[in-house]
DOTIDREN-824720 format. One record per atom (N, C-alpha, C): residue in one letter; x, y, z; residue number from 0; atom name. Coordinates in steps of 0.1 Angstrom, whole numbers. Last residue first. Example, Ala and Ser with C-alpha at 12.3 -4.5 7.8 and 13.67 -1.06 7.14 Angstrom:
% DOTIDREN-824720
S  128  -22  71  1  N .
S  137  -11  71  1  CA .
S  129  0  79  1  C .
A  132  -57  78  0  N .
A  123  -45  78  0  CA .
A  132  -33  78  0  C .
//
This chain:
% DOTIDREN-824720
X  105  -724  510  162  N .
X  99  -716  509  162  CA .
X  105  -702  516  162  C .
X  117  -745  510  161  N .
X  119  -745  524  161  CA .
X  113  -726  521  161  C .
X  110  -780  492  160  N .
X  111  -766  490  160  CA .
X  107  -762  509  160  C .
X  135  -802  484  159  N .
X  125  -803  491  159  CA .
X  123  -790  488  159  C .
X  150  -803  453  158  N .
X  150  -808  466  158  CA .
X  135  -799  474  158  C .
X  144  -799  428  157  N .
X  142  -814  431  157  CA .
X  142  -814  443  157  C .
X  154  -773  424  156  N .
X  135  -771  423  156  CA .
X  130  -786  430  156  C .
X  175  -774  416  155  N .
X  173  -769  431  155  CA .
X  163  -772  432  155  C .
X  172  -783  389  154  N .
X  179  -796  400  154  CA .
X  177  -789  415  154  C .
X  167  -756  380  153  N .
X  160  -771  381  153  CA .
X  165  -783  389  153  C .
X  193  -741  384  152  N .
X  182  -742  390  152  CA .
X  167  -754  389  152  C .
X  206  -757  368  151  N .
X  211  -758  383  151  CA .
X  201  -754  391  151  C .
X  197  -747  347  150  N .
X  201  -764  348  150  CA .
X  197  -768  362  150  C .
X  200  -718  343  149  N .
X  186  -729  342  149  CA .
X  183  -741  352  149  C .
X  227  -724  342  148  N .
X  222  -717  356  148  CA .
X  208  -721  358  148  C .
X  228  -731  318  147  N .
X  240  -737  326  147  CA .
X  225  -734  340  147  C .
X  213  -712  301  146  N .
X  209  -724  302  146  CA .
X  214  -736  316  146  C .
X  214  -679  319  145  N .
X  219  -690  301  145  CA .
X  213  -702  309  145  C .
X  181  -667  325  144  N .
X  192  -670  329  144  CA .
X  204  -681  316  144  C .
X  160  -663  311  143  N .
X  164  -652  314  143  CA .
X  175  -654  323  143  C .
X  151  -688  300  142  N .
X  151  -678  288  142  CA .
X  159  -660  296  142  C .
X  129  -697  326  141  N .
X  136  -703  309  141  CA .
X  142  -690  307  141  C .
X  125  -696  351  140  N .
X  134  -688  348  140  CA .
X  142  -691  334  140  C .
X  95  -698  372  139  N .
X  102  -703  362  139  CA .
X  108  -693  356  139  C .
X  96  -699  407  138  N .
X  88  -697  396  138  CA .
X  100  -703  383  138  C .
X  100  -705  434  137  N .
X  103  -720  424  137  CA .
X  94  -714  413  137  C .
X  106  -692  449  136  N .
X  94  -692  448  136  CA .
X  94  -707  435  136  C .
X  134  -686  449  135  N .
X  127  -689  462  135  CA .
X  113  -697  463  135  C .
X  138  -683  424  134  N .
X  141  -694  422  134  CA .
X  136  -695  440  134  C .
X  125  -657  420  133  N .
X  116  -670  417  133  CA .
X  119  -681  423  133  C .
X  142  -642  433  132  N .
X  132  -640  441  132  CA .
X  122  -657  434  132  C .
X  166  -645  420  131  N .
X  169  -654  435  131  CA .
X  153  -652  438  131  C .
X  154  -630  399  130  N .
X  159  -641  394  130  CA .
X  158  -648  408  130  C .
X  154  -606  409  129  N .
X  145  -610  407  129  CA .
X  147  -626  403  129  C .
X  181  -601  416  128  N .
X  177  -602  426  128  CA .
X  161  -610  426  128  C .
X  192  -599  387  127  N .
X  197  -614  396  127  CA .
X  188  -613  409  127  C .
X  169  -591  369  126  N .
X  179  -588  377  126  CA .
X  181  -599  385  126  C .
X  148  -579  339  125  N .
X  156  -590  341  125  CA .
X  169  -581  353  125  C .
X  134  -559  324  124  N .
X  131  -564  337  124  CA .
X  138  -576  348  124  C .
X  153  -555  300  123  N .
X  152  -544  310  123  CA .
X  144  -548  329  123  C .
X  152  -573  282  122  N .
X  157  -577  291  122  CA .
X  156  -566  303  122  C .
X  141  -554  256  121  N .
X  134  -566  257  121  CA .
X  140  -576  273  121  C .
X  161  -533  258  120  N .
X  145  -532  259  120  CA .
X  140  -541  261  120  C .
X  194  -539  264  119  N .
X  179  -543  256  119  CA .
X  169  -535  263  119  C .
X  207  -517  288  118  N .
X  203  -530  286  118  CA .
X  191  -528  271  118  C .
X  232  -494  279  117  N .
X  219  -494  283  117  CA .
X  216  -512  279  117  C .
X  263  -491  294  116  N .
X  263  -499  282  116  CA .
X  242  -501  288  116  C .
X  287  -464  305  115  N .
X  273  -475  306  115  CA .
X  267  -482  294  115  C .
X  318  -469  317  114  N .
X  312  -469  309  114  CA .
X  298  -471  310  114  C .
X  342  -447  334  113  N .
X  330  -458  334  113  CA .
X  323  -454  324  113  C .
X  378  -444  335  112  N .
X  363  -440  331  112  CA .
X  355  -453  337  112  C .
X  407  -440  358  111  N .
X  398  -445  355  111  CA .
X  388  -439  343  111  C .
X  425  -417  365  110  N .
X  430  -420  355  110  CA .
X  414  -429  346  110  C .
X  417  -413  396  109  N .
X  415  -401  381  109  CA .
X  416  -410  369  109  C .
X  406  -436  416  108  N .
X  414  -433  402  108  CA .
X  409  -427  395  108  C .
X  390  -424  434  107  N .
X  400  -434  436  107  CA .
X  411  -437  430  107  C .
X  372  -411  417  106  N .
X  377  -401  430  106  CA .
X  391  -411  436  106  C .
X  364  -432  398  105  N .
X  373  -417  393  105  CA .
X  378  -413  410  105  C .
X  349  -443  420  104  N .
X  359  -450  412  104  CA .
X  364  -439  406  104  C .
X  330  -422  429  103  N .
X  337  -433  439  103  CA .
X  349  -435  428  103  C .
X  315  -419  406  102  N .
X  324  -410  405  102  CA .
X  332  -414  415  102  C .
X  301  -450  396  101  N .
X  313  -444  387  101  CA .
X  323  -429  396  101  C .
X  285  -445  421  100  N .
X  297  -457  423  100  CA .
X  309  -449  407  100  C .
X  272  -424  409  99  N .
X  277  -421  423  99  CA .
X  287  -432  425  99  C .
X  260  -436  388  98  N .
X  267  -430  384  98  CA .
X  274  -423  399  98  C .
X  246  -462  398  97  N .
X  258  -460  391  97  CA .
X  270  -449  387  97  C .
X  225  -448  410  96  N .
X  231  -458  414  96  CA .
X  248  -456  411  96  C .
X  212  -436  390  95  N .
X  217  -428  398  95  CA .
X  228  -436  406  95  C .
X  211  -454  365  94  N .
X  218  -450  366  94  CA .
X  221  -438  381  94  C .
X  190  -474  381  93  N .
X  204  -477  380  93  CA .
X  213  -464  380  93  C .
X  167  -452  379  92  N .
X  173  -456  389  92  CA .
X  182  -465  393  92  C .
X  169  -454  352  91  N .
X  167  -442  358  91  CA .
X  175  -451  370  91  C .
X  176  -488  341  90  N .
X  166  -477  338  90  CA .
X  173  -463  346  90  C .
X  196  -501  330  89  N .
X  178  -510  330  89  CA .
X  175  -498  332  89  C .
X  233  -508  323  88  N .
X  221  -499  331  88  CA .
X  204  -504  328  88  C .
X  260  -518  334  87  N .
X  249  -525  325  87  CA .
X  237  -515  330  87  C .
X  296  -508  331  86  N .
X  283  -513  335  86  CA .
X  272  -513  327  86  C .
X  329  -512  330  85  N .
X  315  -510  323  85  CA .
X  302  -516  331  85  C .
X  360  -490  334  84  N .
X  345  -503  339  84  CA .
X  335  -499  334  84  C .
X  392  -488  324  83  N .
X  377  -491  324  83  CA .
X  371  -497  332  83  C .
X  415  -493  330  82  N .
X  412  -482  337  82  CA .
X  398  -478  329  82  C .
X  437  -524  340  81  N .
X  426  -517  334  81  CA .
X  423  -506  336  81  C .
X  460  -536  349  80  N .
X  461  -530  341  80  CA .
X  450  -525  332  80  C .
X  448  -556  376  79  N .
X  451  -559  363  79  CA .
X  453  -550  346  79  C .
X  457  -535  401  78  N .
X  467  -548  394  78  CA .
X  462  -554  377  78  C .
X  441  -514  392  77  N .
X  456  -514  390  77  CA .
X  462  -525  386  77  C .
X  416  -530  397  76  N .
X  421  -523  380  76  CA .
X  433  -520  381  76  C .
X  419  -539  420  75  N .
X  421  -549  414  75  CA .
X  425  -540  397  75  C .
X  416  -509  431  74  N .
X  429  -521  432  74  CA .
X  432  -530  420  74  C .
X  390  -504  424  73  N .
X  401  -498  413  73  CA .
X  414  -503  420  73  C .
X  371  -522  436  72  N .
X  375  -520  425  72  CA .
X  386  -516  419  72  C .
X  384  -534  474  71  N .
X  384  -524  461  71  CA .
X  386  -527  447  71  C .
X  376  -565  477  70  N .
X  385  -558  478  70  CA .
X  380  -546  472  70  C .
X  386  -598  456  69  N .
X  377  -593  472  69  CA .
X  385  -579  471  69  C .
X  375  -614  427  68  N .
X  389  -606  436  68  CA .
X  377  -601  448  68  C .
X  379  -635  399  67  N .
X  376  -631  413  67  CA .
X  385  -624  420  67  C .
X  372  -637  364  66  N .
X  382  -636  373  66  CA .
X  377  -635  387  66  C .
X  369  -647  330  65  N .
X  363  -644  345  65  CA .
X  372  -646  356  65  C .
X  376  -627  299  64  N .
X  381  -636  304  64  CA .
X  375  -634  321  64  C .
X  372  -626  263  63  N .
X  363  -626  280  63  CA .
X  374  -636  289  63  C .
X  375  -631  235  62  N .
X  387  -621  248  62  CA .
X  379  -622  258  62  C .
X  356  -648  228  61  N .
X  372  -652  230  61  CA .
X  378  -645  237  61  C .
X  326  -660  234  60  N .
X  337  -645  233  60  CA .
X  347  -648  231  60  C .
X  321  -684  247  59  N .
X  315  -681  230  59  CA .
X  324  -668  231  59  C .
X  316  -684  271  58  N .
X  330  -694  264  58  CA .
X  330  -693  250  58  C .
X  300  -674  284  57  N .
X  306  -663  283  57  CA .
X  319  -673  271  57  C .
X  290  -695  301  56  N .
X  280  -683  296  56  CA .
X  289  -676  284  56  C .
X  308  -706  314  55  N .
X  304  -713  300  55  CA .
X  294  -706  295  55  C .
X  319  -685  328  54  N .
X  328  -695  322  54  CA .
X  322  -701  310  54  C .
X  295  -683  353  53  N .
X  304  -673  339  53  CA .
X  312  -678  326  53  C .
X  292  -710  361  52  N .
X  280  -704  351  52  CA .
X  287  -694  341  52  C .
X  316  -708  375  51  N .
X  317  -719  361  51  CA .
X  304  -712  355  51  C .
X  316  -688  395  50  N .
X  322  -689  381  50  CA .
X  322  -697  366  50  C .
X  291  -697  406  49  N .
X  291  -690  400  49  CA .
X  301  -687  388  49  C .
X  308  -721  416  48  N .
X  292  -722  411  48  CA .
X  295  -709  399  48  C .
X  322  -707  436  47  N .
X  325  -715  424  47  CA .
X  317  -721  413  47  C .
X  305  -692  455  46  N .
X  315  -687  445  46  CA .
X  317  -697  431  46  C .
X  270  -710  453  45  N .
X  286  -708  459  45  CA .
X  294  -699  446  45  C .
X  242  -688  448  44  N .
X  247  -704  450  44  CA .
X  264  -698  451  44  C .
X  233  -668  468  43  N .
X  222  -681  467  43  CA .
X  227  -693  459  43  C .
X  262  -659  490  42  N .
X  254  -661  479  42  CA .
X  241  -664  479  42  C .
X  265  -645  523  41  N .
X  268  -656  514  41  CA .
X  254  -653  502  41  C .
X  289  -622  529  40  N .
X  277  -619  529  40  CA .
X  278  -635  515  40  C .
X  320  -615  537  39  N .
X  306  -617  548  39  CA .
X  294  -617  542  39  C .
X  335  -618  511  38  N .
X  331  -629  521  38  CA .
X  327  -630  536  38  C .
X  321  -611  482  37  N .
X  319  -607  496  37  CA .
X  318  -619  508  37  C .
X  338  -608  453  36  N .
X  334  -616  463  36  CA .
X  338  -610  477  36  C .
X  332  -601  423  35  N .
X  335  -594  435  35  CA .
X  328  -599  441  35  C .
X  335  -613  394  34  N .
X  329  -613  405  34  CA .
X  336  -609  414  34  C .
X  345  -601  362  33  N .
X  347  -603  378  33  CA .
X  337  -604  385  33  C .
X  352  -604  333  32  N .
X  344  -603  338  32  CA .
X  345  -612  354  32  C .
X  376  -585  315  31  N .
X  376  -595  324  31  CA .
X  364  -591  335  31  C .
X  381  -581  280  30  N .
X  373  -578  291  30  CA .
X  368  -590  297  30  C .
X  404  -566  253  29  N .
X  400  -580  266  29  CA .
X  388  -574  277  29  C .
X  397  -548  238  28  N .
X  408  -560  235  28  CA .
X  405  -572  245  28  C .
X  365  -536  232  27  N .
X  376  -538  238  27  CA .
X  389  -549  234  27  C .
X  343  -542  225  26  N .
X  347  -524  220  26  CA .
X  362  -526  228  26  C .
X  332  -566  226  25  N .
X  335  -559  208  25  CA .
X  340  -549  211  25  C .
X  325  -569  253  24  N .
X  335  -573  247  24  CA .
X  338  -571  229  24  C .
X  302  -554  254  23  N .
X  313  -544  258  23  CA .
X  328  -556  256  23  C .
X  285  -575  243  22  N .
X  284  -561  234  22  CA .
X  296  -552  239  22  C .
X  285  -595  259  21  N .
X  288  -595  247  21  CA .
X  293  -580  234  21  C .
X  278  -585  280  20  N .
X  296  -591  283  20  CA .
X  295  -587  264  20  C .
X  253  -580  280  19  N .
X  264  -565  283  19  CA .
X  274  -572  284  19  C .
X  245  -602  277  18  N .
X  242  -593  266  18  CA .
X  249  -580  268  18  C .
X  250  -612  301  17  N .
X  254  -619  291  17  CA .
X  251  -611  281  17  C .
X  231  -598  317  16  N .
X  244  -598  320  16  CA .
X  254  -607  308  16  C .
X  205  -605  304  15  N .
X  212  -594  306  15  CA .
X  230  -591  309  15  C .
X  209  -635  316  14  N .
X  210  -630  302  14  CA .
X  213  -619  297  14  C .
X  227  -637  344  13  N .
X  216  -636  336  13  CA .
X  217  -631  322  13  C .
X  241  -652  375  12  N .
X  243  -648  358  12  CA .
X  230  -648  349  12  C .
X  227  -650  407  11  N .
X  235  -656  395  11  CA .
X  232  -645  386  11  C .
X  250  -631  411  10  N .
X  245  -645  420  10  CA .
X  230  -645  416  10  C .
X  268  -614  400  9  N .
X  265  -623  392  9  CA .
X  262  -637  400  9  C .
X  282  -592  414  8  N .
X  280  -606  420  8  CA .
X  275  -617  409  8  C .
X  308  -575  395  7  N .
X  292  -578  399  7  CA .
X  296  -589  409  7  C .
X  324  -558  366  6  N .
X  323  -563  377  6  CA .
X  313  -570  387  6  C .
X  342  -556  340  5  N .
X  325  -557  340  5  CA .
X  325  -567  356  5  C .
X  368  -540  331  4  N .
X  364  -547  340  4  CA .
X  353  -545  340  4  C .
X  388  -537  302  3  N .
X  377  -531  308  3  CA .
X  378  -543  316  3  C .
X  415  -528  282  2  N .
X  414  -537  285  2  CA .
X  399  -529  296  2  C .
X  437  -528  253  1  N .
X  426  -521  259  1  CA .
X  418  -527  266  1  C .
X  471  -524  249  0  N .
X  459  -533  250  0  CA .
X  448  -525  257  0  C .
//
């Protein structure tokens, strides 16, 4: 079985990120999209939050499956018998990013690859960091988070704002 890990915080899940499950779940038998959970460092919405947004972002794929682990990457790839990761690149300075985390993970596991899967053109400005920057600012996030996360963030927008 061919199996990849598409790893992240996905605080929160974005369209982009939903366009690199879709596209690196065709080249695989299964790909288990993880959140790697940092538990000194809190979200902008909770672990569990987050997985259900994965969950029903991602409930259209059939081989996706979302998972949580704390820890080293290429652990969790041992235990779950992967020796792929895929990542989602936007521009130049992802990839240097990435490609220093890809050789980390080979230096951990030879056996590993990494993959880069380039974002749309038309999503390339889209990041969860920009995404936490509106929803501070209570700007508007139609169309660049799935709908689920939209939701959640509109019902944030109800309580008081603490700017």
């Amino acid at each position: 079985m061919r199996r990849a890990i598409f790893a992240g915080s996905f605080d929160p899940v974005t369209t982009g990120h939903i366009d690199i499950v879709e596209r690196a779940a065709s080249m695989f038998d299964e790909l288990i999209v993880c959140i790697f959970h940092n538990v000194c460092k809190e979200g902008c919405f909770p672990l569990q939050q987050r997985i259900d947004f994965l969950r029903e972002a991602t409930a259209h794929v059939p081989n996706v499956r979302v998972d949580v682990f704390s820890g080293l990457l290429t652990d969790y790839m041992k235990q779950k018998k992967a020796n792929v990761v895929v990542r989602g690149l936007r521009s130049v300075k992802d990839f240097e990013y990435e490609e220093n985390h890809a050789a980390m993970v080979r230096h951990l596991m030879p056996e590993s690859d990494t993959i880069f899967l380039l974002t749309r053109p038309d999503l390339t400005f889209i990041s969860s960091s920009g995404v936490r920057e509106l929803i501070r600012f209570r700007g508007p996030v139609k169309g660049i988070v799935p709908l689920p996360v939209e939701q959640a963030i509109l019902k944030l927008y109800e309580k008081p704002h603490r700017g």
